[in-house]
BAMARPA-555127 format. One record per residue (C-alpha): residue number from 1; residue in one letter; x, y, z. Coordinates in pm, 1 decimal. Each point is the difference from the previous one (the first is absolute). Last residue first. Layout:
N
rec i:NUM	aa:A	px:X	py:Y	pz:Z $
...
END
This chain:
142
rec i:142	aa:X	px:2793.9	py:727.1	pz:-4497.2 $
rec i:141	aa:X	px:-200.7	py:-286.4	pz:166.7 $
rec i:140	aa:X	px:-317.9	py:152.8	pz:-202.9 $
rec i:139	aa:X	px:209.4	py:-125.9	pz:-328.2 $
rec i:138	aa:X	px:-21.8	py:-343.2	pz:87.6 $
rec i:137	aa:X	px:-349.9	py:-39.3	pz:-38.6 $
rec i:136	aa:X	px:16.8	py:138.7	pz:-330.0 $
rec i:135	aa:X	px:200.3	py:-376.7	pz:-74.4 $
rec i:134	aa:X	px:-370.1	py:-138.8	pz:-69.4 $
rec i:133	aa:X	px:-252.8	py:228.3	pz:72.7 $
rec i:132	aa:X	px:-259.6	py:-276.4	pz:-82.8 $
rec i:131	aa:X	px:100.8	py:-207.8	pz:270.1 $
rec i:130	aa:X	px:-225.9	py:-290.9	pz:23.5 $
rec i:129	aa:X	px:153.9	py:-252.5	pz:208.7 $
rec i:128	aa:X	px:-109.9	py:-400.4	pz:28.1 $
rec i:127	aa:X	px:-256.0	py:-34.9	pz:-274.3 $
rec i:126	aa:X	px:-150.3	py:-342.8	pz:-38.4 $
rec i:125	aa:X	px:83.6	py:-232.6	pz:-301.7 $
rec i:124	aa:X	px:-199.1	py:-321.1	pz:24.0 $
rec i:123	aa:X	px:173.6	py:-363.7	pz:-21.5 $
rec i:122	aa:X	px:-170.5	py:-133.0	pz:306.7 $
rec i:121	aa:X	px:278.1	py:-8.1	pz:180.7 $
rec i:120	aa:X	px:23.7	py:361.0	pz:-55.1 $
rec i:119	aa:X	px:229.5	py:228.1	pz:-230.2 $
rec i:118	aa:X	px:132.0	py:314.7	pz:100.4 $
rec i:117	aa:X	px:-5.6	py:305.1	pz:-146.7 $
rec i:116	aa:X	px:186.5	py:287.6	pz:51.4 $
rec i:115	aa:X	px:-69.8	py:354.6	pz:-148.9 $
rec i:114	aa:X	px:169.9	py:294.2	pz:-107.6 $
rec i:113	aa:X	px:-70.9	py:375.2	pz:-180.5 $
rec i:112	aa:X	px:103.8	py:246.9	pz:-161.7 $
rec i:111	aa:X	px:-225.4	py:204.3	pz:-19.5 $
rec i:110	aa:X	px:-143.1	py:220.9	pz:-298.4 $
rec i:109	aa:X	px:-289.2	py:327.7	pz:141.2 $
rec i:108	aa:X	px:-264.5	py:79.1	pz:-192.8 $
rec i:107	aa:X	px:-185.0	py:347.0	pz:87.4 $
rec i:106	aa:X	px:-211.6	py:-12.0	pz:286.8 $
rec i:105	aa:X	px:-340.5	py:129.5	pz:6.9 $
rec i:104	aa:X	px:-164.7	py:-294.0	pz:-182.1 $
rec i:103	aa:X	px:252.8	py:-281.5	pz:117.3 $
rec i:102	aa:X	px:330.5	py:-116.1	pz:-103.3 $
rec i:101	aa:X	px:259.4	py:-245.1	pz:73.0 $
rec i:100	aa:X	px:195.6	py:-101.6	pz:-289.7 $
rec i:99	aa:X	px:247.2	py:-334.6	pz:85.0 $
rec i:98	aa:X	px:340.5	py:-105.3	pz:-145.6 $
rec i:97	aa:X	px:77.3	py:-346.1	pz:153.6 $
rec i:96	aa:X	px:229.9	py:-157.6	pz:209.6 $
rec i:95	aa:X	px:-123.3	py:-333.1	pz:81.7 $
rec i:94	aa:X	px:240.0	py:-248.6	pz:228.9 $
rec i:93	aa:X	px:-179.7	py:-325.0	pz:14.7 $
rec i:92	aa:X	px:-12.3	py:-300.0	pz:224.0 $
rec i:91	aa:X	px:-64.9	py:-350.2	pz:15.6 $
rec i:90	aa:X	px:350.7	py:-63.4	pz:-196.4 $
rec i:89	aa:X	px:164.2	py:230.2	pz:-102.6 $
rec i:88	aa:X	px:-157.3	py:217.8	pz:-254.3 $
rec i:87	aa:X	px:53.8	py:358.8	pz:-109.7 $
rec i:86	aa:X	px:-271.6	py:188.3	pz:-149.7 $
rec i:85	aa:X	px:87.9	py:284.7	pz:-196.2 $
rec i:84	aa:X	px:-365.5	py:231.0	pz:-117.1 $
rec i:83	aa:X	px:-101.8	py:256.7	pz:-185.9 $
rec i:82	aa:X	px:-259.7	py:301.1	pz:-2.0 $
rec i:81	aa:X	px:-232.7	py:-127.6	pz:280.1 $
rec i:80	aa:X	px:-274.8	py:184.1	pz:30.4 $
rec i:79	aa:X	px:-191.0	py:134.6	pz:325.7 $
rec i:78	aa:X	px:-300.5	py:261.0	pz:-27.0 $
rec i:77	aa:X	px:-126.3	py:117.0	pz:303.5 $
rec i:76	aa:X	px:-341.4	py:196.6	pz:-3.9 $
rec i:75	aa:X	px:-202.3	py:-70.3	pz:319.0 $
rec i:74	aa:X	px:74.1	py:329.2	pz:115.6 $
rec i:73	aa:X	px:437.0	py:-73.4	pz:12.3 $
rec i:72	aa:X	px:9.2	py:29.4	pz:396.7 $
rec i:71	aa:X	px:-388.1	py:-190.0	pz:15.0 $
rec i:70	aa:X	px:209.9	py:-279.7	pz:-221.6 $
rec i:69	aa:X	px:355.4	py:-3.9	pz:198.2 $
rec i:68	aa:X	px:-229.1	py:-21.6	pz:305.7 $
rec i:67	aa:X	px:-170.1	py:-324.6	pz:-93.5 $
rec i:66	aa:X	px:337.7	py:-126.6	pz:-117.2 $
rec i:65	aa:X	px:126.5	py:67.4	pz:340.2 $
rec i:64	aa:X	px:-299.1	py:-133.4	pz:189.9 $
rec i:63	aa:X	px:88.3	py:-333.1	pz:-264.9 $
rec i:62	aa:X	px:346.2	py:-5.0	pz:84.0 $
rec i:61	aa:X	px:-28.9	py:9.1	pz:395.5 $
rec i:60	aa:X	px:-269.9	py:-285.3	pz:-23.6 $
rec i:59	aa:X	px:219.3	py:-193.4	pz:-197.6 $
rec i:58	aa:X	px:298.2	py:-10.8	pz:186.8 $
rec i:57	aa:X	px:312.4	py:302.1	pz:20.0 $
rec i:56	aa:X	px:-125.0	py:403.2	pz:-99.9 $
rec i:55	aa:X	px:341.9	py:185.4	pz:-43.2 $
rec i:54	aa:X	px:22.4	py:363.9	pz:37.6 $
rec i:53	aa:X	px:304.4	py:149.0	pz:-5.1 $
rec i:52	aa:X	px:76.0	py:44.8	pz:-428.7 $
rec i:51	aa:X	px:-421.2	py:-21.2	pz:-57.4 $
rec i:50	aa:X	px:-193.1	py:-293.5	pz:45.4 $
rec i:49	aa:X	px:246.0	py:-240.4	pz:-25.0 $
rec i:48	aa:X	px:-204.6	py:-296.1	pz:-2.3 $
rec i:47	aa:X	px:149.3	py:-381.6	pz:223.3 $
rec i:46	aa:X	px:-122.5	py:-310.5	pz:-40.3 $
rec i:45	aa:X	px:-15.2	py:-211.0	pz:312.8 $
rec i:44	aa:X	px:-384.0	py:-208.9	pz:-70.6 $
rec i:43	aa:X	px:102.2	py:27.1	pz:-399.0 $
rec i:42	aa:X	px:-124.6	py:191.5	pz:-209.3 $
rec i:41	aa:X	px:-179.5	py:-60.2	pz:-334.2 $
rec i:40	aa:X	px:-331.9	py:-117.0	pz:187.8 $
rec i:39	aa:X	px:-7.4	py:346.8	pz:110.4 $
rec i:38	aa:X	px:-41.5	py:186.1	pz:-363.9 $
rec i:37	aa:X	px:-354.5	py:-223.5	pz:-50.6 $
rec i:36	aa:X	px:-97.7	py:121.3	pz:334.3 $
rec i:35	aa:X	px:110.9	py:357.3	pz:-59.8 $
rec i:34	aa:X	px:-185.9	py:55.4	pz:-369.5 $
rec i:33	aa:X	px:32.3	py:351.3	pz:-40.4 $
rec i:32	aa:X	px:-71.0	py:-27.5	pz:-315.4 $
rec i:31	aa:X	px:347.8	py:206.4	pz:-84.8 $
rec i:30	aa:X	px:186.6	py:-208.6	pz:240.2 $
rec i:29	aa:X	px:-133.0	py:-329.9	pz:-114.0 $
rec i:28	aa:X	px:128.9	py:74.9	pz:-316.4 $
rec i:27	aa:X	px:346.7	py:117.1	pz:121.9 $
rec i:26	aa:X	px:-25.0	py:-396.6	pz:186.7 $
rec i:25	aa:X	px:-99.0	py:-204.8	pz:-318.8 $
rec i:24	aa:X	px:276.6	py:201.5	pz:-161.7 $
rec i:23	aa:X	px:246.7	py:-123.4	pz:255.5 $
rec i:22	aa:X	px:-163.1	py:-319.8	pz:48.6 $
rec i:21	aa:X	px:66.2	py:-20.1	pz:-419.0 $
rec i:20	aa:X	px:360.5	py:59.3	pz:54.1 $
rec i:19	aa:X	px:4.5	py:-233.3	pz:318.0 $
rec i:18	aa:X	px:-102.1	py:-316.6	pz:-241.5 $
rec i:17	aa:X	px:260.4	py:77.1	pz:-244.9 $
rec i:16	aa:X	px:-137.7	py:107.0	pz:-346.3 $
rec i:15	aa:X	px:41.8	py:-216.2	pz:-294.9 $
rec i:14	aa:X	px:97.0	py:155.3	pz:-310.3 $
rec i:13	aa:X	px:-141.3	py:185.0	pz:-304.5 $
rec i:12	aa:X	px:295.0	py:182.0	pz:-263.9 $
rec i:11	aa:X	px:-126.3	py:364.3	pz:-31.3 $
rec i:10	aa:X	px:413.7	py:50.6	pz:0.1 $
rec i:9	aa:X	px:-34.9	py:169.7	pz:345.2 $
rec i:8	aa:X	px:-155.4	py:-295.5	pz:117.7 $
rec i:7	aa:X	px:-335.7	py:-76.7	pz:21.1 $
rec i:6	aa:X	px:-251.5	py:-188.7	pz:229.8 $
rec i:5	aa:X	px:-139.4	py:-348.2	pz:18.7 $
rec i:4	aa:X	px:-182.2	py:-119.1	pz:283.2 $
rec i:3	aa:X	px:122.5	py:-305.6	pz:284.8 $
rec i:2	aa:X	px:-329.3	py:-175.1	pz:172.5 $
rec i:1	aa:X	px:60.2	py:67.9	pz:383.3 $
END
């Protein structure tokens, strides 16, 4: 993956990590409603939270629920990230980021949310879990 340039909160550029741009490459994907291209981003045992309860595990499970997310929304979701920590150990990543969710009868809606990554052999970032409730989950345990 060829590294891009971004900005900081000084306007300064910088590099963008690999899984930063997936990330955007992924919201993107979301909005065309581009499954196939959003699939190759997962891996085989990935996990979605599809809503705090429902969790869609594999590919094929993740793309019906993706699919269903969009005819839920009317073919209107809008994903943005607002900022992003990523947190690097070795071949994976910790991403908590501040994402707006909106669509055309829904007003916006900031998560909080996380995401693993893990590295292949092959030196591709795939994503493991995509919670993007974040630590809302843990509030239905109350």
């Amino acid at each position: 993956m060829r590294t891009t340039l971004g900005t900081d909160q000084r306007g300064r550029r910088v590099e963008k990590h690999p899984v930063e741009q997936l990330i955007e490459q992924a919201d993107a994907a979301i909005m065309r409603e581009d499954f196939d291209m959003l699939m190759q981003m997962y891996g085989d045992e990935s996990i979605l939270v599809v809503q705090p309860g429902m969790i869609a595990t594999g590919k094929a499970q993740i793309r019906r629920a993706f699919e269903a997310i969009a005819a839920h929304f009317g073919h209107s979701l809008v994903v943005e990230e607002a900022g992003m920590k990523l947190l690097e150990a070795g071949d994976t990543v910790l991403v908590l980021a501040k994402t707006i969710v909106s669509a055309a009868d829904s007003p916006a809606v900031e998560r909080h949310a996380t995401y693993v990554f893990r590295r292949q052999a092959s030196g591709e970032w795939l994503c493991a879990i995509d919670n993007s409730y974040g630590t809302e989950l843990l509030l239905d345990d109350e």
